[in-house]
N, C-alpha and C positions, 0 to 999 in steps of 0.2 A: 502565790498560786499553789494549793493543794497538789497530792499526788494524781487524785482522778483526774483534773483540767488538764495537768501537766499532758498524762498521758491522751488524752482525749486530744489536745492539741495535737501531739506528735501522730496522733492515725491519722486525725483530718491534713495534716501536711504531708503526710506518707499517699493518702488518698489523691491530694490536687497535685500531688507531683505525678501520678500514673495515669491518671488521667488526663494531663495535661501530654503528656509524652504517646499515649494514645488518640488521641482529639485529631479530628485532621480538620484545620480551617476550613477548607472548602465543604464540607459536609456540612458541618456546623453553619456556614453561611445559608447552605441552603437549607437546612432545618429552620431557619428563624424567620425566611424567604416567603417559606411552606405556614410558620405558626400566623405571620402576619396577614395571608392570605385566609386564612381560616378564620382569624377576627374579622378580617373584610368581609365575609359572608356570613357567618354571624350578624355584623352590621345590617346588612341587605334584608335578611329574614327579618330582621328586629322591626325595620322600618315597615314590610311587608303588610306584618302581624298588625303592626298598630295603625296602618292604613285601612287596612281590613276592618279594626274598630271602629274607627272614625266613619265609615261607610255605613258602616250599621246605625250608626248613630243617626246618621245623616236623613238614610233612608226610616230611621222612626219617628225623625221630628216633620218629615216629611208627610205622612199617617198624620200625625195628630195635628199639624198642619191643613189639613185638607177635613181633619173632625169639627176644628174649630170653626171651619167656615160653615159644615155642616148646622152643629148647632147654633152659629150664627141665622141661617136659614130658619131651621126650627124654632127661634126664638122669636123672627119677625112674623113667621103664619101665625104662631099662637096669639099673641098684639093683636093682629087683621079678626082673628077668630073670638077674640077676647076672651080667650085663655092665660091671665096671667100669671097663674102657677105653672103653666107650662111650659112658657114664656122662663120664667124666673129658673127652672129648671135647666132648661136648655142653658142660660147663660148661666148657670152654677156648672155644668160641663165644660161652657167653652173656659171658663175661669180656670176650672181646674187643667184644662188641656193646655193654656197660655203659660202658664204656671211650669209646665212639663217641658215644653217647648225650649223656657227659660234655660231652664237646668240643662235642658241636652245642648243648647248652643254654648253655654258656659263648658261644658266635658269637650264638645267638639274643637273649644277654641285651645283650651288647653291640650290637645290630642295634636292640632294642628299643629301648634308651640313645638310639642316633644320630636314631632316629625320633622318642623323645621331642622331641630336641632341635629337631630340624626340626621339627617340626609347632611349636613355643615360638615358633621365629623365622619360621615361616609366619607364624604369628599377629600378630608386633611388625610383621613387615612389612606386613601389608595393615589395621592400625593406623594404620600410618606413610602410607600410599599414601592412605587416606579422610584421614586429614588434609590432607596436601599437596594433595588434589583438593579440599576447603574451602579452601585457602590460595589455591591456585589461580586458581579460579574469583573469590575474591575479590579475588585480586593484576589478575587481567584485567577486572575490575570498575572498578576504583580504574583503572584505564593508561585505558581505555575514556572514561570520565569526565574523566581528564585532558587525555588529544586532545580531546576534544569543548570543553573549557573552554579549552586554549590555540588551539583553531579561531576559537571565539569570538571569544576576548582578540585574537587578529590581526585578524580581522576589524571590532572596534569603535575599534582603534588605528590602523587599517589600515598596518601596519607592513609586512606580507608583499610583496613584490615584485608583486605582480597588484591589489594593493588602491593601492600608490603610483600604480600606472598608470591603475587606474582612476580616483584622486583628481584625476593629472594632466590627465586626460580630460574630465573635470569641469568642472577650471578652465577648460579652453579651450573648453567648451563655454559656458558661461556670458562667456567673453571676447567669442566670436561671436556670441551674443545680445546683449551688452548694443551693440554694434557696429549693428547690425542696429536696435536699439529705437531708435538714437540717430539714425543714418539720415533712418529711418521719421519719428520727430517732428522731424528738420530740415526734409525734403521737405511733411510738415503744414503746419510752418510756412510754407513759402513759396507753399506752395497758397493758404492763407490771407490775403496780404499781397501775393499776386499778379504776385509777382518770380518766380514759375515759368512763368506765360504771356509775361510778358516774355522770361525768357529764352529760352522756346522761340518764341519768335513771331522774324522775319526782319523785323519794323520796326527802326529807329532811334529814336532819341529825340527827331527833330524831327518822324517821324511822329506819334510818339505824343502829341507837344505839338498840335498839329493837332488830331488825332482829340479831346482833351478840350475843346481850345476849340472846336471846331465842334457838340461834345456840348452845352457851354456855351450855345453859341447858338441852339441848338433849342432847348434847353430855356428858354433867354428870350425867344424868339417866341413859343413855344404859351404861355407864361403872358400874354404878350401878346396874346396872343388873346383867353386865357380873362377878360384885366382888360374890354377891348373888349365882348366876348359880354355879361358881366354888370354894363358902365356903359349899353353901350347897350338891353339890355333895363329897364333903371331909367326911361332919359328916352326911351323909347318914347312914352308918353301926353301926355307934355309939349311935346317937339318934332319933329317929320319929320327924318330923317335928312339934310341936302343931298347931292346926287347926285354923283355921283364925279367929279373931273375926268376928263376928255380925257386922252390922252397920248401924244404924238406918238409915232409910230410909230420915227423918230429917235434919241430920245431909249432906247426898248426897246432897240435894234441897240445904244448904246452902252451901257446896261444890260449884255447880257449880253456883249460883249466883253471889260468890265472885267473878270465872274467867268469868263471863259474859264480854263478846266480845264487847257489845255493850259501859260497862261502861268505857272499856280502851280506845276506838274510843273517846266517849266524853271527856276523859281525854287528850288524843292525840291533838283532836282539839283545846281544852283548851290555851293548850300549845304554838301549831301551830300560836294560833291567840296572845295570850304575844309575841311571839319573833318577829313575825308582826309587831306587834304596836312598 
């Protein structure tokens, strides 16, 4: 195989592949549906046509039919008249008319013949056409059913390019949620265990050491209170409470000196700035 066949080859295979991937069955069926329908009436007109001739024919040998009786007539007055040149004329007419006669029955037999024949294959063919139009309709039936079933089939496999994407789509969505959920119950958690207001709070941790022991200590004076309240309402009836000391006014000043606010703050800072460094 030369180089031109070669390549002539491979365009006509490049060709019936694109067009085969183009073609849709079902149009194609009904294109052939439409061509064979079109011979069928072709057929029709043909038979039409040549009945039409036949008729002509028909109606000429009918004419000369109807001449040759004429000169038949004309030949038996001229006899009675004893004219037998005109006599012999007349039957040289009806001769030549019989003669004619001849020929148009032989065209008309043969006209009839071809008509027979046509109208035989009128017939096989539009035989042929109601079949093909059952096959048809059920070749596009069956094509119909089978897109629809391999639409499916892509769709339940998701094999198709648009079903991978959407499957991909999926994944990351459910990546982004479970992302999100986990978030969500870490921040619960710390809600919970209170390492979230620590961390948003701007204390330290010798504040916060503070702030519990001083929580501490409230709460053990008011129960101190409350032992107080409910020992000394028991020995109410038994003994008078004795009166309170005195308390040198003195002795207050150096009271509240020792808890001066100011001296814990520069203690605090003290501190603040050691664990700094």
């Amino acid at each position: 195989m030369g180089i031109l066949s070669r390549t002539s080859y491979v365009i006509r295979s490049k060709i019936n592949s694109v067009l085969n991937r183009a073609e849709d069955p079902t149009e194609t069926l009904d294109y052939s549906y439409e061509q064979m329908r079109d011979q069928l009436q072709q057929v029709k007109r043909g038979i039409a046509d040549l009945t039409t001739q036949k008729k002509r024919l028909e109606m000429q040998k009918k004419r000369l039919e109807e001449n040759v009786e004429k000169h038949n007539d004309q030949a038996r007055t001229a006899v009675q008249q004893d004219r037998e040149d005109l006599a012999r004329r007349a039957l040289e007419k009806k001769k030549t008319k019989m003669n004619q006669i001849e020929d148009l029955e032989r065209q008309i037999s043969k006209l009839q013949s071809q008509q027979d024949s046509l109208i035989d294959q009128k017939d096989e063919l539009q035989n042929r056409i109601e079949e093909f139009r059952t096959k048809k309709e059920t070749m596009k039936a069956r094509h119909e059913a089978a897109k629809a079933s391999s639409t499916v089939s892509e769709a339940m496999t998701a094999t198709g390019d648009e079903f991978e994407d959407v499957g991909r789509a999926i994944e990351r969505a459910e990546e982004q949620t479970e992302d999100m959920e986990a978030r969500a119950a870490a921040l619960d958690e710390l809600q919970e265990s209170g390492a979230f207001e620590d961390v948003m709070s701007d204390k330290d941790s010798i504040d916060r050491e503070l702030e519990e022991l001083s929580t501490d200590s409230g709460v053990e004076a008011e129960l101190e209170t409350l032992r107080s309240e409910v020992g000394g309402s028991a020995e109410t009836d038994a003994e008078p409470e004795p009166e309170p000391e005195s308390v040198d006014e003195e002795e207050l000043e150096d009271l509240e000196t020792d808890v001066d606010d100011t001296e814990i703050d520069a203690e605090l800072e003290e501190l603040q700035e050691e664990e700094n460094a």
